[in-house]
PyMOL Python script that loads the backbone (N, CA, C, O; Angstrom):
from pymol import cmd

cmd.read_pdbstr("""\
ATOM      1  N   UNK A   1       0.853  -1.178   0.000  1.00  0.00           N
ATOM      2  CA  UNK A   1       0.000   0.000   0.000  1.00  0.00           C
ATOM      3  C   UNK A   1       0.894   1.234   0.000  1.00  0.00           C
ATOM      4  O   UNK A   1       1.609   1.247   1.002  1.00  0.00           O
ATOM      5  N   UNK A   2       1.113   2.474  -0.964  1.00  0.00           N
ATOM      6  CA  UNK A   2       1.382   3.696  -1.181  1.00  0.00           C
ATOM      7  C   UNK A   2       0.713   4.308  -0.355  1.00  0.00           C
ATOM      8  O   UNK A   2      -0.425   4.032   0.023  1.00  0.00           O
ATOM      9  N   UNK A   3       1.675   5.555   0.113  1.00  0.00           N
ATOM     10  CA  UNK A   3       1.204   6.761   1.042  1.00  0.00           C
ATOM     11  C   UNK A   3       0.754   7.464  -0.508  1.00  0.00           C
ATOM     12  O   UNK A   3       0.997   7.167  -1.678  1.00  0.00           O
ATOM     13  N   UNK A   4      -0.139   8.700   0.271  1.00  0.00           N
ATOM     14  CA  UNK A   4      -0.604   9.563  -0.206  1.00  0.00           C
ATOM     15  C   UNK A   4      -0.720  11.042  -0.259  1.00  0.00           C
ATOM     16  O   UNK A   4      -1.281  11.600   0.684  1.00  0.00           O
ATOM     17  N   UNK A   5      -0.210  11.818  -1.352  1.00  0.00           N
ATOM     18  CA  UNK A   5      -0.402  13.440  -0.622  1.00  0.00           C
ATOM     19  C   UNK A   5      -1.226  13.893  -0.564  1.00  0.00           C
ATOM     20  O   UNK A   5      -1.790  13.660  -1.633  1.00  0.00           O
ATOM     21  N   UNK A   6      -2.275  14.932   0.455  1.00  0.00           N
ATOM     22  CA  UNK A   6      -3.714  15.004   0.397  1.00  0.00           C
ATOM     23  C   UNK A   6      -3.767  16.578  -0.198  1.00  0.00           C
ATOM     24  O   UNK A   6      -2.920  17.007  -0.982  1.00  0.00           O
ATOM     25  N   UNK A   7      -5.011  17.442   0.351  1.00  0.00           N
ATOM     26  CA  UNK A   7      -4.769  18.608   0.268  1.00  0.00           C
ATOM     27  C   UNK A   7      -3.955  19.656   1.211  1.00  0.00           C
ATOM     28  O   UNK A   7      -3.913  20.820   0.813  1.00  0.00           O
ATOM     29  N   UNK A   8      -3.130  19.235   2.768  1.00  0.00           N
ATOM     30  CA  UNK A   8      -2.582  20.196   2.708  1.00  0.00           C
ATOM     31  C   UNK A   8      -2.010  20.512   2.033  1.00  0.00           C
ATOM     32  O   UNK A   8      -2.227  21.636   1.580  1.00  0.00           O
ATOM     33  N   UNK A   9      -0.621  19.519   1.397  1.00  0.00           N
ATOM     34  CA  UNK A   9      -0.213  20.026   0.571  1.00  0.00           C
ATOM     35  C   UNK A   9      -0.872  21.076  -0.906  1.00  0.00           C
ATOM     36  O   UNK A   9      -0.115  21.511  -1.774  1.00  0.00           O
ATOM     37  N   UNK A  10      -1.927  21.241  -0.902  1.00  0.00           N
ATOM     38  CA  UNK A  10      -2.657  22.072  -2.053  1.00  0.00           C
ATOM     39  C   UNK A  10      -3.000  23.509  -1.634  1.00  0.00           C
ATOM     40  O   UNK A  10      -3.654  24.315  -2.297  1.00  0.00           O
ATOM     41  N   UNK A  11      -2.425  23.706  -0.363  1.00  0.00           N
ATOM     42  CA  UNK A  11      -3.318  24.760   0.822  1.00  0.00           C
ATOM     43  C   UNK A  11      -2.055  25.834   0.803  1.00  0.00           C
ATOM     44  O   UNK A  11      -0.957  25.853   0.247  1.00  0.00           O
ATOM     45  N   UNK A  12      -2.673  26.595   1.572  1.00  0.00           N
ATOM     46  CA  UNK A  12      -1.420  27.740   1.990  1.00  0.00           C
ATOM     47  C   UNK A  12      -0.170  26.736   2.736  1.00  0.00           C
ATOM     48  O   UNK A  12      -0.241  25.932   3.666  1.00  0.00           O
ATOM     49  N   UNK A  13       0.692  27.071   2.092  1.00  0.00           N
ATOM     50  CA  UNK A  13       2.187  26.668   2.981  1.00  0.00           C
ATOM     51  C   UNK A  13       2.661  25.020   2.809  1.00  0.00           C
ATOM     52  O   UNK A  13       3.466  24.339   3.444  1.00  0.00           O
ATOM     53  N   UNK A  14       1.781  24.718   1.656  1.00  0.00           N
ATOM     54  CA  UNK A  14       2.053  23.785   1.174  1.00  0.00           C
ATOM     55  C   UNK A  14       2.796  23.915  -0.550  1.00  0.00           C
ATOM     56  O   UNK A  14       3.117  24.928  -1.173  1.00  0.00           O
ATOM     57  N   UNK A  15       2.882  22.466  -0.940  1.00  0.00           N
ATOM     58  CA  UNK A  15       3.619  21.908  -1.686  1.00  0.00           C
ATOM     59  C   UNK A  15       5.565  22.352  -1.322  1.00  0.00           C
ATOM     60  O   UNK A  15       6.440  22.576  -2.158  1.00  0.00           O
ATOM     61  N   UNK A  16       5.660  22.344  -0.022  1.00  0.00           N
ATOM     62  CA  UNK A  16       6.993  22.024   0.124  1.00  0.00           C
ATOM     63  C   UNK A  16       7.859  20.362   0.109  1.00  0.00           C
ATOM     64  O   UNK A  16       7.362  19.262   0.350  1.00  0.00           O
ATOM     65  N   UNK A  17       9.321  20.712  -0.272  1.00  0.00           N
ATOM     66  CA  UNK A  17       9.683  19.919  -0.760  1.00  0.00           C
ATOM     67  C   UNK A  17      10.164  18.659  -0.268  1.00  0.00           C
ATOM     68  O   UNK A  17      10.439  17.602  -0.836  1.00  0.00           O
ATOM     69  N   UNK A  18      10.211  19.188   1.427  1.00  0.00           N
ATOM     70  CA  UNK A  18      11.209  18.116   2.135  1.00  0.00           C
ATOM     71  C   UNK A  18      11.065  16.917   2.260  1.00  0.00           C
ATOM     72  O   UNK A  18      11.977  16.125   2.495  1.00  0.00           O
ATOM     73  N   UNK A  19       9.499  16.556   2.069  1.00  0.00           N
ATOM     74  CA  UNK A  19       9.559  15.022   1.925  1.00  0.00           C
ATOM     75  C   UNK A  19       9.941  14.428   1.042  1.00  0.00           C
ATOM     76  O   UNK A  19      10.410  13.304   1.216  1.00  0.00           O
ATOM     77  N   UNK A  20       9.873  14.911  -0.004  1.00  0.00           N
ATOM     78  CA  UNK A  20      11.166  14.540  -1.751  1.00  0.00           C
ATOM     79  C   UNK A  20      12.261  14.645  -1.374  1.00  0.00           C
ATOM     80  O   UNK A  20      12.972  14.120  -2.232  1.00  0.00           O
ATOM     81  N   UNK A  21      13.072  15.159  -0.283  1.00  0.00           N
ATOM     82  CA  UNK A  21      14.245  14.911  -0.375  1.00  0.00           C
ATOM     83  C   UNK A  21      14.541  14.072   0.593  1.00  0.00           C
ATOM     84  O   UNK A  21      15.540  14.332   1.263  1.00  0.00           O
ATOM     85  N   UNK A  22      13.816  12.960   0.880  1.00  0.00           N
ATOM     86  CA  UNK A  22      13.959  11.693   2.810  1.00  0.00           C
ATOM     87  C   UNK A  22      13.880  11.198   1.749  1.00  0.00           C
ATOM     88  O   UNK A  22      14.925  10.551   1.688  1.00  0.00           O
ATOM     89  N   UNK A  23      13.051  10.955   0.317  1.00  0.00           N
ATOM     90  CA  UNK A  23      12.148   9.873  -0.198  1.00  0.00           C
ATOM     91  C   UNK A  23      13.577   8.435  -0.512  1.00  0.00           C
ATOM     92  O   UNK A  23      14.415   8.762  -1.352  1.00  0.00           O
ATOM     93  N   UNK A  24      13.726   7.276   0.021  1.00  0.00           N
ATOM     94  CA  UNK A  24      14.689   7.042  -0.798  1.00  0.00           C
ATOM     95  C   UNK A  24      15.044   6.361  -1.841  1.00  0.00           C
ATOM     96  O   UNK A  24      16.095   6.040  -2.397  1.00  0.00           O
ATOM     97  N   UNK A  25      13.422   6.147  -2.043  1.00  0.00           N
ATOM     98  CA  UNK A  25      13.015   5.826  -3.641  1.00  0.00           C
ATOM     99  C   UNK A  25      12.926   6.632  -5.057  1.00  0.00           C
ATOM    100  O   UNK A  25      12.833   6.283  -6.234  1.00  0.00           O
ATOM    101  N   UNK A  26      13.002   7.912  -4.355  1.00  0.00           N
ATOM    102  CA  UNK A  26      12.776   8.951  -5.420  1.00  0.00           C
ATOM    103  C   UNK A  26      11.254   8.777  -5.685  1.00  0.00           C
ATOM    104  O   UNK A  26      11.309   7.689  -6.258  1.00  0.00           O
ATOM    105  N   UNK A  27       9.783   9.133  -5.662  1.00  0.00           N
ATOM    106  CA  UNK A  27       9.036   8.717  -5.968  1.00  0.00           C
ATOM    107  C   UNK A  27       8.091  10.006  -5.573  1.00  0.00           C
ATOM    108  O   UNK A  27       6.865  10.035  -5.679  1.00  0.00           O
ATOM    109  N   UNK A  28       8.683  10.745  -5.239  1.00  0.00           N
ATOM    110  CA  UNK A  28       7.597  11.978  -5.041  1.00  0.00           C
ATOM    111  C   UNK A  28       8.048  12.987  -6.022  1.00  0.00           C
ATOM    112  O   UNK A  28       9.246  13.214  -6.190  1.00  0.00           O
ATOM    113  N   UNK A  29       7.067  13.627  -6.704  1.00  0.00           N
ATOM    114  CA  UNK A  29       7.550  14.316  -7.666  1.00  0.00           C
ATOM    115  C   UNK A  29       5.953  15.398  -8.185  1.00  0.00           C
ATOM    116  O   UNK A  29       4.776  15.128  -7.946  1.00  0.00           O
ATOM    117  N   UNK A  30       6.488  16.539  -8.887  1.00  0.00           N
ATOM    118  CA  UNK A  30       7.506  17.444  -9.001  1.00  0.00           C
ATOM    119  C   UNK A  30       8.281  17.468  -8.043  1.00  0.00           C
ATOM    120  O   UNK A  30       7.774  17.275  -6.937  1.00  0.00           O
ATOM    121  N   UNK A  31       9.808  17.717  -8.128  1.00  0.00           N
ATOM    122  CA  UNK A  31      10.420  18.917  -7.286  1.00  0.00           C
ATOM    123  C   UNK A  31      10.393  19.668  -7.517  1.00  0.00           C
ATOM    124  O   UNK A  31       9.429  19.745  -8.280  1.00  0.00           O
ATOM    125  N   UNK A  32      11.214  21.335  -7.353  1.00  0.00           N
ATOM    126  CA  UNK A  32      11.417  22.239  -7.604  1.00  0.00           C
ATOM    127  C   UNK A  32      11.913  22.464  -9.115  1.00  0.00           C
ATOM    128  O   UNK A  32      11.359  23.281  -9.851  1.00  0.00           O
ATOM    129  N   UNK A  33      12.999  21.675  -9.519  1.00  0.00           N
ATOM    130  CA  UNK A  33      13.529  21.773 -10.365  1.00  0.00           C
ATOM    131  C   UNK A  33      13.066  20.988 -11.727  1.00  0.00           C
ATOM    132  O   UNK A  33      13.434  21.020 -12.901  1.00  0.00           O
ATOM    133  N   UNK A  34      12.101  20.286 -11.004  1.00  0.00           N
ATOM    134  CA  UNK A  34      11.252  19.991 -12.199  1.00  0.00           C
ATOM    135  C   UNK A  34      10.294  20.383 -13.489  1.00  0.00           C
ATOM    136  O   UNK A  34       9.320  21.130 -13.389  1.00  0.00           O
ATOM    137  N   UNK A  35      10.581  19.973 -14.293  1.00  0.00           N
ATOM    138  CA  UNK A  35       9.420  20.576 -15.557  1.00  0.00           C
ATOM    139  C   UNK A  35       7.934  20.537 -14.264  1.00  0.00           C
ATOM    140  O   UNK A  35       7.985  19.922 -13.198  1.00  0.00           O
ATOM    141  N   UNK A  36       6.937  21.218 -14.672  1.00  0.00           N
ATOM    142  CA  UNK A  36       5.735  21.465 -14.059  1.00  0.00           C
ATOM    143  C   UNK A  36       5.377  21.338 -12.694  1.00  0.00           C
ATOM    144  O   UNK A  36       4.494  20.757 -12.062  1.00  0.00           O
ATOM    145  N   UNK A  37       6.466  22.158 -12.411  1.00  0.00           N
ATOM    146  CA  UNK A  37       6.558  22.067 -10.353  1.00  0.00           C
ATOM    147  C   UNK A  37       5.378  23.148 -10.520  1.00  0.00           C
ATOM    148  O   UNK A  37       4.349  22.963  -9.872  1.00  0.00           O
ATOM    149  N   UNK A  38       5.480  24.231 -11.332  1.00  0.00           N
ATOM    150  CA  UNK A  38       4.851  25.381 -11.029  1.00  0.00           C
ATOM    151  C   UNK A  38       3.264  25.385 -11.615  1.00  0.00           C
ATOM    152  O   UNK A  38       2.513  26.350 -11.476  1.00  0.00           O
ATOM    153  N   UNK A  39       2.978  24.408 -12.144  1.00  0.00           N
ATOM    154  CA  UNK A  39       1.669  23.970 -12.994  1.00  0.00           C
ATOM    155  C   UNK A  39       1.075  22.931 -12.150  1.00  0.00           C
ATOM    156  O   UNK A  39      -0.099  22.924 -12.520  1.00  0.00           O
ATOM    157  N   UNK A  40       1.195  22.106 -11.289  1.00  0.00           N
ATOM    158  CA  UNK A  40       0.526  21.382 -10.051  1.00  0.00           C
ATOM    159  C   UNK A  40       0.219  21.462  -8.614  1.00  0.00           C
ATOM    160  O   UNK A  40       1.033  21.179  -7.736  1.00  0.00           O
ATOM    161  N   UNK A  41      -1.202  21.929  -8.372  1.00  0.00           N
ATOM    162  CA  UNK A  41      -1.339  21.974  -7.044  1.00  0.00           C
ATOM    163  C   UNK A  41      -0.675  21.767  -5.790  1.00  0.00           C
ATOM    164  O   UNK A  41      -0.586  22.461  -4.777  1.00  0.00           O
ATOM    165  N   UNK A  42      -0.093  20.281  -6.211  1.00  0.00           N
ATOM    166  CA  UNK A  42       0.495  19.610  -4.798  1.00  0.00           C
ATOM    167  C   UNK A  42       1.686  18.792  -5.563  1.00  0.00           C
ATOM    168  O   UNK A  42       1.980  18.717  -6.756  1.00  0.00           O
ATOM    169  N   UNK A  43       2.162  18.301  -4.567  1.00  0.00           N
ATOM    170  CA  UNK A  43       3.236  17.231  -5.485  1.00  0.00           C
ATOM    171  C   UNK A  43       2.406  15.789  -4.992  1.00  0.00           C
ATOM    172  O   UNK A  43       1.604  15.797  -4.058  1.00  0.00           O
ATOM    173  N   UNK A  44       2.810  14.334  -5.936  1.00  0.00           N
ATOM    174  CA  UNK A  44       1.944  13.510  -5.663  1.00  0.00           C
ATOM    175  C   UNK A  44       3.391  12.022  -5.409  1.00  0.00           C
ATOM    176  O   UNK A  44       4.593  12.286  -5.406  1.00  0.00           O
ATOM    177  N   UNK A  45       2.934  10.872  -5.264  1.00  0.00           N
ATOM    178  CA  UNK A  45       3.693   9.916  -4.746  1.00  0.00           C
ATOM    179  C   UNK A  45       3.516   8.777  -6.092  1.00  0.00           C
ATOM    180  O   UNK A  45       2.442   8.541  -6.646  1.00  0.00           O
ATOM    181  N   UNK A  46       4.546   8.294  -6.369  1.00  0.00           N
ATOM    182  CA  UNK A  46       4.470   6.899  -7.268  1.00  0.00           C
ATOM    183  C   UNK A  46       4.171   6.134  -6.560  1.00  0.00           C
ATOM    184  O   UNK A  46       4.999   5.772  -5.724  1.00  0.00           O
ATOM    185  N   UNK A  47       2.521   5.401  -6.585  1.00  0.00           N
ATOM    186  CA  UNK A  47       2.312   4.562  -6.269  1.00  0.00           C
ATOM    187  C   UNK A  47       3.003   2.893  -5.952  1.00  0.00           C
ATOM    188  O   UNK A  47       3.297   2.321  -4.902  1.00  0.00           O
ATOM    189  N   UNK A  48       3.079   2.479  -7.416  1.00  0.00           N
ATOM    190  CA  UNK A  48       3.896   1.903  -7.923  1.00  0.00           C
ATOM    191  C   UNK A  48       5.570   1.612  -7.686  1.00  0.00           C
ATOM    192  O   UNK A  48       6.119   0.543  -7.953  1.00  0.00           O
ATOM    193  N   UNK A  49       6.381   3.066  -7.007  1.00  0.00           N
ATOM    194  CA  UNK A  49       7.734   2.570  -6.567  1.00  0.00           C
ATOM    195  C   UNK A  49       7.643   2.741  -5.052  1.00  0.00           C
ATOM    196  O   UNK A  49       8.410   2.128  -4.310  1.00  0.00           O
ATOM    197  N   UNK A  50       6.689   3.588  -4.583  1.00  0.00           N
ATOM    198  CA  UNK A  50       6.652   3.808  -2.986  1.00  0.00           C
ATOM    199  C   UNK A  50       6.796   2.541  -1.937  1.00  0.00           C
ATOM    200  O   UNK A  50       5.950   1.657  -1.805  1.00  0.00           O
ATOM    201  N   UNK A  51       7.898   2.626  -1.300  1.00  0.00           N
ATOM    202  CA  UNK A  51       8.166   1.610  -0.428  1.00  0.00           C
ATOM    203  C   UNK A  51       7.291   1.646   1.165  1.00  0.00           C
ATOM    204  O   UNK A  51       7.400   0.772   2.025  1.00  0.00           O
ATOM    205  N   UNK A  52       6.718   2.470   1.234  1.00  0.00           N
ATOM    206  CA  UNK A  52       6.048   2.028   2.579  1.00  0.00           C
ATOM    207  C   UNK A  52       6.443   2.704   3.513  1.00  0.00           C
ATOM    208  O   UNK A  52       5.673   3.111   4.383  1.00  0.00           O
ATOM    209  N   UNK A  53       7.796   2.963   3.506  1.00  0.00           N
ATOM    210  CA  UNK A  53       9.100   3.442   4.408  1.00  0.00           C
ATOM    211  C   UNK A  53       8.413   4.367   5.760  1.00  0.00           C
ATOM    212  O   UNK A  53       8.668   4.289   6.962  1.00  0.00           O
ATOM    213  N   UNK A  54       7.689   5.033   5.201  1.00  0.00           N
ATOM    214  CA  UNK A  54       7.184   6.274   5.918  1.00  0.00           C
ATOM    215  C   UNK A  54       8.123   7.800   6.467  1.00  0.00           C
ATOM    216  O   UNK A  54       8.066   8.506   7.474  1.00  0.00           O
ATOM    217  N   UNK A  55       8.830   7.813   5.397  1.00  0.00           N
ATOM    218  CA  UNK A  55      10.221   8.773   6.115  1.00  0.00           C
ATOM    219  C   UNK A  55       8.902  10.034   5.769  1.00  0.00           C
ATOM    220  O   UNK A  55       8.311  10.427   6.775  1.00  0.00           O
ATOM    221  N   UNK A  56       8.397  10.725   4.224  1.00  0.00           N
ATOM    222  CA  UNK A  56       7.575  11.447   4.178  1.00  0.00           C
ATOM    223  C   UNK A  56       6.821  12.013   5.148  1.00  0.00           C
ATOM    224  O   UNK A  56       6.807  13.204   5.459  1.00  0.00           O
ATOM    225  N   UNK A  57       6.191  11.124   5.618  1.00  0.00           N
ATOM    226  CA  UNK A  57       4.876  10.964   7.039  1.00  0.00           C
ATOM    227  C   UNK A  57       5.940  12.213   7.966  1.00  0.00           C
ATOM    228  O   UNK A  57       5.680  13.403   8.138  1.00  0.00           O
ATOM    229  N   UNK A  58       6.712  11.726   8.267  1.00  0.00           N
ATOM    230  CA  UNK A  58       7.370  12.360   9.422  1.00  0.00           C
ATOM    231  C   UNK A  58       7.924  13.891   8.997  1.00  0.00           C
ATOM    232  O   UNK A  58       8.044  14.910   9.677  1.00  0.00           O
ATOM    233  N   UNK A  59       8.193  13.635   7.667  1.00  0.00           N
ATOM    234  CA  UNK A  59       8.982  14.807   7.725  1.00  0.00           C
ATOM    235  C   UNK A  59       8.020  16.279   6.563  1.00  0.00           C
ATOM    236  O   UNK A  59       8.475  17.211   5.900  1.00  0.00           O
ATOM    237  N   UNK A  60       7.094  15.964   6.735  1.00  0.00           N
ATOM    238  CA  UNK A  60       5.934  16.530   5.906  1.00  0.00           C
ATOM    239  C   UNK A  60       5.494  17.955   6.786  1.00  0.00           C
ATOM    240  O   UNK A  60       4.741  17.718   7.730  1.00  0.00           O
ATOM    241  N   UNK A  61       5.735  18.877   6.661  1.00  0.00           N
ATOM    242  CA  UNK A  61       5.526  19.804   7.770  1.00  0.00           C
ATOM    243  C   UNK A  61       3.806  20.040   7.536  1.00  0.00           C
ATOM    244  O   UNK A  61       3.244  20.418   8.564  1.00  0.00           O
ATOM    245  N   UNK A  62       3.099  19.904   6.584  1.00  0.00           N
ATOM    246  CA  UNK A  62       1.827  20.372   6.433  1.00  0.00           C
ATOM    247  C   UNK A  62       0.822  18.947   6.623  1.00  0.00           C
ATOM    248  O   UNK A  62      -0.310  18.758   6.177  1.00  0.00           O
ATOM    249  N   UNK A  63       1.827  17.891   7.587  1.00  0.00           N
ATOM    250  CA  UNK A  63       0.911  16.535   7.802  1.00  0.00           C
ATOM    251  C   UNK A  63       0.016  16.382   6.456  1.00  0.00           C
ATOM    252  O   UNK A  63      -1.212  16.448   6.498  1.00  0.00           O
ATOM    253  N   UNK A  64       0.694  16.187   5.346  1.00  0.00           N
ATOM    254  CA  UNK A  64      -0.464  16.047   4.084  1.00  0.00           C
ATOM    255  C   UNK A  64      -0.542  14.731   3.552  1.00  0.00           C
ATOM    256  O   UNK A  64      -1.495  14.446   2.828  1.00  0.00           O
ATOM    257  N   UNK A  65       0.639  13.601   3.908  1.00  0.00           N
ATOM    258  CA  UNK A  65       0.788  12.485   3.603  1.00  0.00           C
ATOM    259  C   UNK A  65       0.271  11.127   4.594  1.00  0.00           C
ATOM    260  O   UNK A  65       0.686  10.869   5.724  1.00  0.00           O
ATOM    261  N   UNK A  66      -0.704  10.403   3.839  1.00  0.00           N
ATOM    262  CA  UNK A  66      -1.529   9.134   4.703  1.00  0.00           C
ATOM    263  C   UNK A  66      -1.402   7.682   3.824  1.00  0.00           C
ATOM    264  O   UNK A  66      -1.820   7.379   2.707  1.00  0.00           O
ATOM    265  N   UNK A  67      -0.704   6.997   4.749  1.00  0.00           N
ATOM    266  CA  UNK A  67      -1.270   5.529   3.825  1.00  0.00           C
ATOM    267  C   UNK A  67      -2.098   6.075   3.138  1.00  0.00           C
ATOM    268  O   UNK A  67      -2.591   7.182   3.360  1.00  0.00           O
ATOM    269  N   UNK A  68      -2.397   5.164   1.996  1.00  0.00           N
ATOM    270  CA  UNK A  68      -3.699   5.176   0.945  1.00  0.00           C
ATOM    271  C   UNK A  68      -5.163   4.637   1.887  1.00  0.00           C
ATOM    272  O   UNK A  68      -6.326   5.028   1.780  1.00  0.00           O
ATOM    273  N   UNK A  69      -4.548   3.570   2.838  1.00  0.00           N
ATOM    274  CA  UNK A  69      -6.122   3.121   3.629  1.00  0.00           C
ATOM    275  C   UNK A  69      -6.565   3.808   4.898  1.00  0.00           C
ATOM    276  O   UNK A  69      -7.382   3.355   5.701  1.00  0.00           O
ATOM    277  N   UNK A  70      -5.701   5.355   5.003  1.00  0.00           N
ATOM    278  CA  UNK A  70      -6.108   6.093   6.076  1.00  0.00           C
ATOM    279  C   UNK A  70      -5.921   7.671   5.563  1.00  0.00           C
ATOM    280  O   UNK A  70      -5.547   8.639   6.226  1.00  0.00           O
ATOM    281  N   UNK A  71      -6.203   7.621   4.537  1.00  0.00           N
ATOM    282  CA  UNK A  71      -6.658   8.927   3.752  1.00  0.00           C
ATOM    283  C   UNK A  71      -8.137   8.838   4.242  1.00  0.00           C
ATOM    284  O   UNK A  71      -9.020   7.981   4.243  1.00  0.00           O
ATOM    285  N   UNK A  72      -7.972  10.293   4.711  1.00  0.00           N
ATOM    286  CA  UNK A  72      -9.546  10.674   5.511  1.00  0.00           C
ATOM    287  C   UNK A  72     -10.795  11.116   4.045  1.00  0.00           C
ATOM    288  O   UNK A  72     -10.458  11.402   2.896  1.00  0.00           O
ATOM    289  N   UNK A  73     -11.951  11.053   4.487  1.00  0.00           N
ATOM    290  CA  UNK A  73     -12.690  10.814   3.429  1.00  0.00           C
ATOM    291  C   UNK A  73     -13.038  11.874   2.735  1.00  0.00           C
ATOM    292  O   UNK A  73     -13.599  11.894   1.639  1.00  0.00           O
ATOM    293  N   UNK A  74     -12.707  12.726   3.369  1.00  0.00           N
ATOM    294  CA  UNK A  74     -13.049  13.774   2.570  1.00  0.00           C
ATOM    295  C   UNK A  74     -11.434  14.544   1.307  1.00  0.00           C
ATOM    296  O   UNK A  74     -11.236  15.555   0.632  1.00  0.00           O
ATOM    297  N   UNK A  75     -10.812  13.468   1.600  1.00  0.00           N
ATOM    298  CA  UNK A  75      -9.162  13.787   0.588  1.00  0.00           C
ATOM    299  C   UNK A  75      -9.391  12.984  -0.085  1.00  0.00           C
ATOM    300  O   UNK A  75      -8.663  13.221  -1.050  1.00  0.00           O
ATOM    301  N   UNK A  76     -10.133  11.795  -0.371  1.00  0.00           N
ATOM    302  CA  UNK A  76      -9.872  10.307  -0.736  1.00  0.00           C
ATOM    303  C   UNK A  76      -9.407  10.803  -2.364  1.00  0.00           C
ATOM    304  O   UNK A  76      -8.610  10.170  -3.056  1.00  0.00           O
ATOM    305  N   UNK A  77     -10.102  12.081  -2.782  1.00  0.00           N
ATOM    306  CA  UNK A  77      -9.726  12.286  -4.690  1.00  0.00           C
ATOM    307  C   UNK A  77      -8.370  12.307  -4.832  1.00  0.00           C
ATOM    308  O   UNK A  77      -7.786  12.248  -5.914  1.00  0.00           O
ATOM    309  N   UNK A  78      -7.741  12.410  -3.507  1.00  0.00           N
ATOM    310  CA  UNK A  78      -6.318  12.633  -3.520  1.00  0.00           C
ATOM    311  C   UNK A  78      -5.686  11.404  -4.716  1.00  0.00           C
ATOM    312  O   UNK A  78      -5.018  11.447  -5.749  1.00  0.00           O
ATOM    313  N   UNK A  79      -6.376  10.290  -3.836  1.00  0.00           N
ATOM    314  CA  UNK A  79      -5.702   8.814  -4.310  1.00  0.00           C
ATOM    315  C   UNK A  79      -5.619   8.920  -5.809  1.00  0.00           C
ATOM    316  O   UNK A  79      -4.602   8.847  -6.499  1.00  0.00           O
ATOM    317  N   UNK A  80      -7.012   9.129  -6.241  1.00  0.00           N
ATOM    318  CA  UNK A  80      -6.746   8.967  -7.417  1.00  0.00           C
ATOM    319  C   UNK A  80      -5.810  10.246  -8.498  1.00  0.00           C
ATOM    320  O   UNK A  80      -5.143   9.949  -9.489  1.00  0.00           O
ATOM    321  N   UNK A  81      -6.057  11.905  -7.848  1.00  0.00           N
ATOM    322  CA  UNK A  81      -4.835  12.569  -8.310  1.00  0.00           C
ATOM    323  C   UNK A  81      -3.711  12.236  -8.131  1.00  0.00           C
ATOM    324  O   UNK A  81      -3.090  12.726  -9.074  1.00  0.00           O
ATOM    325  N   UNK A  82      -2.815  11.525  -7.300  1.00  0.00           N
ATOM    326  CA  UNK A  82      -1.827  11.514  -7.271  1.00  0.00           C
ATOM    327  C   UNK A  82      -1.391  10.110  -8.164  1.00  0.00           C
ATOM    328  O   UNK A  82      -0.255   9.919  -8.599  1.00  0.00           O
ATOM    329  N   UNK A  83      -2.644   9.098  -8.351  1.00  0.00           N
ATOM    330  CA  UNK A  83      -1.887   8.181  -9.826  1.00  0.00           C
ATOM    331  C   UNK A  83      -2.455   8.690 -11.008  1.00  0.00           C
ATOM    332  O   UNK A  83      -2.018   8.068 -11.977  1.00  0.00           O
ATOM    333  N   UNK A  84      -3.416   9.751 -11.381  1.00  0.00           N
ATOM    334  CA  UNK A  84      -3.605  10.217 -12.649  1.00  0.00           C
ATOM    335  C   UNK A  84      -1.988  11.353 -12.181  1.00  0.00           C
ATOM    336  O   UNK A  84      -1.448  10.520 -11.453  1.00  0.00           O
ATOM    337  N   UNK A  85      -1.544  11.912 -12.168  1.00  0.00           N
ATOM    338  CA  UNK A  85      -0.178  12.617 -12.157  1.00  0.00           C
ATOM    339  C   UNK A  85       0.583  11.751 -12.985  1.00  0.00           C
ATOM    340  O   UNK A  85       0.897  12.176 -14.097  1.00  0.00           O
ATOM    341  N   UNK A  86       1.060  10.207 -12.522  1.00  0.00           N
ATOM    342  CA  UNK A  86       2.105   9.252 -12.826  1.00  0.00           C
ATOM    343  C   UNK A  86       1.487   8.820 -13.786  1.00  0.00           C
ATOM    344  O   UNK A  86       2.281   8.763 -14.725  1.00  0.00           O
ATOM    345  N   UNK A  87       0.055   8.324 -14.224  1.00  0.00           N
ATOM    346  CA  UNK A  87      -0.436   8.153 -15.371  1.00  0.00           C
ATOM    347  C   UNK A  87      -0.534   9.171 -16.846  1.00  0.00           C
ATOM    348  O   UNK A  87      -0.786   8.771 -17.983  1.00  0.00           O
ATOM    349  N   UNK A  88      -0.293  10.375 -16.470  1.00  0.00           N
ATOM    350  CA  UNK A  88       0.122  11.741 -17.660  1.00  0.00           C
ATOM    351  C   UNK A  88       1.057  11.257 -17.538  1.00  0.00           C
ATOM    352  O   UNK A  88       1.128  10.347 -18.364  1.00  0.00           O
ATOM    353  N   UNK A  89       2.158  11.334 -16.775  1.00  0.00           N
ATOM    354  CA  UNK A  89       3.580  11.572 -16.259  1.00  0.00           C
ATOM    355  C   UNK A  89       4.401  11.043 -17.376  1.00  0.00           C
ATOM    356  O   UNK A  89       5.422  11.527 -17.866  1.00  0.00           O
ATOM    357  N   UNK A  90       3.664   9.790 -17.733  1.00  0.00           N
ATOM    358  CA  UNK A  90       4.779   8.614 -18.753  1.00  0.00           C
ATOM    359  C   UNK A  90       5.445   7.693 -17.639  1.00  0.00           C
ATOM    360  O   UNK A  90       6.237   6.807 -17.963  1.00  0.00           O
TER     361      UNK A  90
END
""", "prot")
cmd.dss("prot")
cmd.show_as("cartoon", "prot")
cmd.util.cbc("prot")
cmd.orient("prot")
């Protein structure tokens, strides 16, 4: 099961970067320096390479990241924005 970024990250004082830089899968994306950091709400998680790890969780200052089975219900669109992201993505 993949964590998830919800809407803080979409909120004031969000989409910061620091949990992309614990990740040690690489799997959160945009960064900064990325093509379309500045064209996406939030940054989102590769389902698909996310190890579980939970370094994100901790180091997320806007608490925006939840397992996928404890994304609260009112974020749940999260789940699916953050694999339509990796599904454009290529």
């Amino acid at each position: 099961m993949a964590h998830v970024i919800t809407e803080p990250c979409a909120g004031p004082g969000g989409k910061v970067v620091a949990c992309a830089a614990v990740c040690p899968v690489d799997c959160i994306h945009p960064k900064k320096d990325e093509a379309g950091f500045d064209q996406v709400k939030h940054l989102s998680i590769d389902a698909g390479t996310c190890i579980d790890c939970g370094l994100c969780v901790d180091e997320c200052p806007v608490k925006a990241i939840f397992p996928e089975a404890s994304v609260p219900g009112e974020w749940n669109q999260y789940i699916q924005l953050n694999a339509d992201y990796y599904k454009n993505r290529g």
